[in-house]
N, C-alpha and C positions, 0 to 999 in steps of 0.2 A: 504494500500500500504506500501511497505517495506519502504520508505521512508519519507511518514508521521511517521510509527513509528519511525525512524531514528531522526527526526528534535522531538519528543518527548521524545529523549531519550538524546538530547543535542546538537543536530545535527546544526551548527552554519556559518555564513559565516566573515572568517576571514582575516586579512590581511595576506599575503603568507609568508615575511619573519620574522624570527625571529625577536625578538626586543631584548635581550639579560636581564636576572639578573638585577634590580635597590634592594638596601636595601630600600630605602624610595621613595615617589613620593610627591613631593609640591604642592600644590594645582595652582602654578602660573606654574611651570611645566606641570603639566597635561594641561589646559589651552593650552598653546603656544604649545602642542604637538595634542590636536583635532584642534589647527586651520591649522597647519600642515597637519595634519590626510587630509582635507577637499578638498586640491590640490593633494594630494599623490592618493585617492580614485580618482581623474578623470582620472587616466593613468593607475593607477593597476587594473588589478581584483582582487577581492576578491575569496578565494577556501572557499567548503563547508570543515568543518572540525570538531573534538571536541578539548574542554578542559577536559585533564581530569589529576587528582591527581599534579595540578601544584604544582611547586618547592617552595620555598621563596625565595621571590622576581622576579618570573617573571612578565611580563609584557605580555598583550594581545592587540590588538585593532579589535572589531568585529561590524559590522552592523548589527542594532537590528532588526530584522523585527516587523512592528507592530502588526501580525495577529499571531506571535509564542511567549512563552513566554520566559523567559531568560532562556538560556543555562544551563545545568547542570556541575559540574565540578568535580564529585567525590569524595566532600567533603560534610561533614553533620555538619551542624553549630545548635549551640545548643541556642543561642540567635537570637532574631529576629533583620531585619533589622532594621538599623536605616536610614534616611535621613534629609537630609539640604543641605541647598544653599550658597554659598558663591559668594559676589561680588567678579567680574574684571574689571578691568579697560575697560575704552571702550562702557560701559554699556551691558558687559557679566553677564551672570549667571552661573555660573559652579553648575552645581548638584553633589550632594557625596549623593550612598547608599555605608551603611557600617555592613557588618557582622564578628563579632565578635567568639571566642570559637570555632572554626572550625578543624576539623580532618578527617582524613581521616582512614576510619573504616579498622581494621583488623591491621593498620600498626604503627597508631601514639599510645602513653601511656597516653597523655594528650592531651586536646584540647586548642592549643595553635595559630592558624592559622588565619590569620584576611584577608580578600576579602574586597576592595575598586571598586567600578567601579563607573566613570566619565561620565559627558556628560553637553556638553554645551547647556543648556537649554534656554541661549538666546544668537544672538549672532554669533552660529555658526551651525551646523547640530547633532538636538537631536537624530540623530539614529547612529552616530557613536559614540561608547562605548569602552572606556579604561577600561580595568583590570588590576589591580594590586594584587600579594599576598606576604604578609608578615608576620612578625612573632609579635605577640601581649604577653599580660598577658594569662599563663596557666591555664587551671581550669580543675579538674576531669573531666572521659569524665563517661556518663550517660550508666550503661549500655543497659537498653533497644533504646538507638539512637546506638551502634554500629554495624550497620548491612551495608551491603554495599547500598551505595544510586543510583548505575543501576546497570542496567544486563550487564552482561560479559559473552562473550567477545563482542563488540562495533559493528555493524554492517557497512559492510564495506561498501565506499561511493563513488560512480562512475561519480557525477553528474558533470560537467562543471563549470571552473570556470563564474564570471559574473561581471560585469563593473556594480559599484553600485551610482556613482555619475557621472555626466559629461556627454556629448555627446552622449555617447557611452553605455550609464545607462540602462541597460538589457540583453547587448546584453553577448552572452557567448562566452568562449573563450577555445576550445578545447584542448587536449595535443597535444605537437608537432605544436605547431602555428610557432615554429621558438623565435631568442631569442627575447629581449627587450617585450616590454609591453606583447605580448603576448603568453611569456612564464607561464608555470606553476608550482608549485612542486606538490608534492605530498598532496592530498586531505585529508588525512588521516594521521593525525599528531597526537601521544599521547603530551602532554604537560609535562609529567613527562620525559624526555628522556633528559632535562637540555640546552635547544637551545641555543646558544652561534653564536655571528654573527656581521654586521653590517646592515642587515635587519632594518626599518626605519629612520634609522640615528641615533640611541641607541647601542654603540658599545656592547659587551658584556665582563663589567667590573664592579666592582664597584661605587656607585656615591660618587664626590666628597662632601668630610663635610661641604664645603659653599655653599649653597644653591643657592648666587650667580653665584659663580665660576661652580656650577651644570647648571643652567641656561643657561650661557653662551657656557659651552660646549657642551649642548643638542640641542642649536638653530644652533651652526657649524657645527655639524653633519647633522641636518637634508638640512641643505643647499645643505651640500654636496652631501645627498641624490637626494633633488632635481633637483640639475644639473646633477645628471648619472641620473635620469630618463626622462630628457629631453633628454640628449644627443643619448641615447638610441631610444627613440620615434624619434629621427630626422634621425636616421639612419636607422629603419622599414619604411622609407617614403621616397617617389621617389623626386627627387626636385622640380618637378611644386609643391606638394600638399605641402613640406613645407616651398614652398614660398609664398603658399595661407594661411596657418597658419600662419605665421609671421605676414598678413597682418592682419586677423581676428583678433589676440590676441591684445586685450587692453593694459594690464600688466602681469607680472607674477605672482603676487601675487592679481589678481581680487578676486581669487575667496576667498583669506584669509575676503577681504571686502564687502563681495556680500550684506548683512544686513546692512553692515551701507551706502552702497551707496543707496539700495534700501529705506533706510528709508531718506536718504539723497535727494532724489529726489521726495519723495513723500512731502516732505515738502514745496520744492522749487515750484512743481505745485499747492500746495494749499496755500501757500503764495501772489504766481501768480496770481491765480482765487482770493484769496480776494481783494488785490491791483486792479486788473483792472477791480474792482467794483467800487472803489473808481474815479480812474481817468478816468475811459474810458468815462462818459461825458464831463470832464473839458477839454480832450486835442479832441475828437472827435466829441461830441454832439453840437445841436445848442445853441449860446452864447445867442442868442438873443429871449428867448423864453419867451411867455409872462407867466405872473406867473396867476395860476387860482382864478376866485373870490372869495372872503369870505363866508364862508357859509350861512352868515346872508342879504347877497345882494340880497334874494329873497324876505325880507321885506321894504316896506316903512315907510319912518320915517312920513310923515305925518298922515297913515293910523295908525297907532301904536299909534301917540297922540290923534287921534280922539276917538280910543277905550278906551283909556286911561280914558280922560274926560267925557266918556258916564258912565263909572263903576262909576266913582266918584259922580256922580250925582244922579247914585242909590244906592249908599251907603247911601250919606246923606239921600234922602229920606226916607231910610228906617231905620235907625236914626232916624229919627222927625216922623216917623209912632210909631216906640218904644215906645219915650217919651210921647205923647198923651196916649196909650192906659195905660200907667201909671199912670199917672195923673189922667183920669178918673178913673180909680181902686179905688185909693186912696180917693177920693170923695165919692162915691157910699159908703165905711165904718163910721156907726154913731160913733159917739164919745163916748167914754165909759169914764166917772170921776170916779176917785178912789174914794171912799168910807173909809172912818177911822172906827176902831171897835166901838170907841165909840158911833158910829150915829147907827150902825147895832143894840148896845145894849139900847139904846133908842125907836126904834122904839120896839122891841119886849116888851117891857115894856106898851107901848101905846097900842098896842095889846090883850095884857093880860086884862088890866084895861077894 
């Protein structure tokens, strides 16, 4: 089918708006932007789309599926991946694969391009995947790797967008739904065309050189994000159903914590089950219950020293049977006197004579 080859040839499902240009991504950045990512995926669709000959420093966020493999991007990297793990706070795991030496054939002179993608591997949802590309150390580029790494031109992609986390997790969402959540763009996006935006709450600007000061204004943005897509969705929605939402919704940020509450609850019900193992007789069972016999109260003490006294009696006896037949032993052997040489050498003498 046309589009299994499609999704083999890179074919990916990604978040719709641009995210704009970062020179660098922090690892506690990336972080605070998939737990972001995790409420943003319950309201947006995701469209099918490629990556392809991204810029330096764009930025991606895509749902990995687990039965396809990673996306292609039209880069050929001449070093293999590397991975590792880096703790977060919170008892997160952020994953970093990282390739190295990357270009893109026919265009670059050296292979200078570096590809990061993220994912919170504990913590948060390991199938939504940040990309990042930036600019690393140069190195010659090899020439038998420079050949293009797909066929061109890209097969074009008709499929429906699709609601990949939340509620609504399958379901598709056609062109022309009207605006807010169930609008679409275009399915069919090259990544080299330089997307510039404020698409995830990532304006399309430079990051700031304090890594702090980046932080802080990556988490305002995405706020901001947040409340136009709420406000949005409450305006696709007639008033009874978001005044049943309003009732349903816990918090707003549940679903940033859906793991640690889940782990958080799983603790408290088996905290629970141990505890009222403990107390559930002292405050409910009978007080007054009598305690069970020894296990030795199926013997008598009198019968025990009879038996006692009966052994002992054939002990001795058989004792003093012992002694006797030793004694007699001892009797029954004749006495044998030593003899000195001198007397052996007498009598042969007397002998002789």
């Amino acid at each position: 089918m046309a589009q299994l080859a499609a999704q083999a040839e890179g074919l990916c499902l990604r978040y719709p708006d641009p995210l704009g240009p970062h020179v660098q991504v922090s690892h506690e950045a990336a972080a605070q932007m998939l737990l972001r990512a995790i409420q943003l995926a319950q309201h947006t669709p995701f469209t099918w789309g490629y990556i392809d000959k991204p810029n330096e420093g764009q930025l991606f966020l895509i749902f990995q599926m687990p039965q396809l493999p990673f996306p292609l991007d039209g880069l050929v990297y001449q070093d293999r991946e590397q991975r590792y793990s880096v703790p977060i706070g919170g008892g997160r795991e952020l994953e970093v694969f990282e390739f190295k030496f990357g270009f893109i054939p026919g265009v670059d002179t050296t292979a200078f391009r570096v590809r990061r993608r993220y994912r919170l591997a504990k913590g948060g949802h390991p199938q939504l995947v940040l990309i990042h590309y930036s600019r690393g150390q140069a190195a010659p580029i090899m020439p038998s790797l420079n050949q293009p790494a797909r066929n061109y031109p890209l097969r074009p992609v008709n499929e429906p967008a699709v609601y990949v986390l939340g509620e609504k997790q399958g379901q598709k969402v056609f062109p022309g739904a009207g605006p807010g959540p169930g609008r679409v763009p275009p399915t069919v996006d090259h990544a080299g065309a330089g997307d510039i935006g404020m698409g995830y709450g990532l304006p399309g600007m430079g990051m700031p050189g304090n890594p702090q000061a980046l932080l802080a204004h990556q988490n305002n943005n995405m706020e901001a994000l947040e409340k136009r897509a709420l406000r949005d969705r409450s305006a696709s929605m007639g008033p009874r159903q978001t005044a049943a939402r309003v009732e349903d919704d816990d918090s707003a940020d549940e679903a940033e914590t859906i793991s640690t509450r889940t782990l958080t609850l799983t603790r408290y019900r088996r905290n629970h089950d141990l505890m009222n193992e403990v107390f559930m007789y002292a405050a409910f069972g009978n007080k007054n219950v009598i305690s069970p016999p020894p296990p030795y109260s199926i013997f008598k003490k009198a019968d025990l020293e009879e038996k006692v006294a009966k052994l002992t009696g054939e002990i001795e006896e058989l004792k003093a049977k012992s002694g006797a037949r030793k004694q007699a032993a001892s009797a029954a052997v004749p006495d044998i006197a030593d003899v000195s040489m001198e007397g052996v050498s007498m009598i042969s003498d007397a002998m002789s004579t």
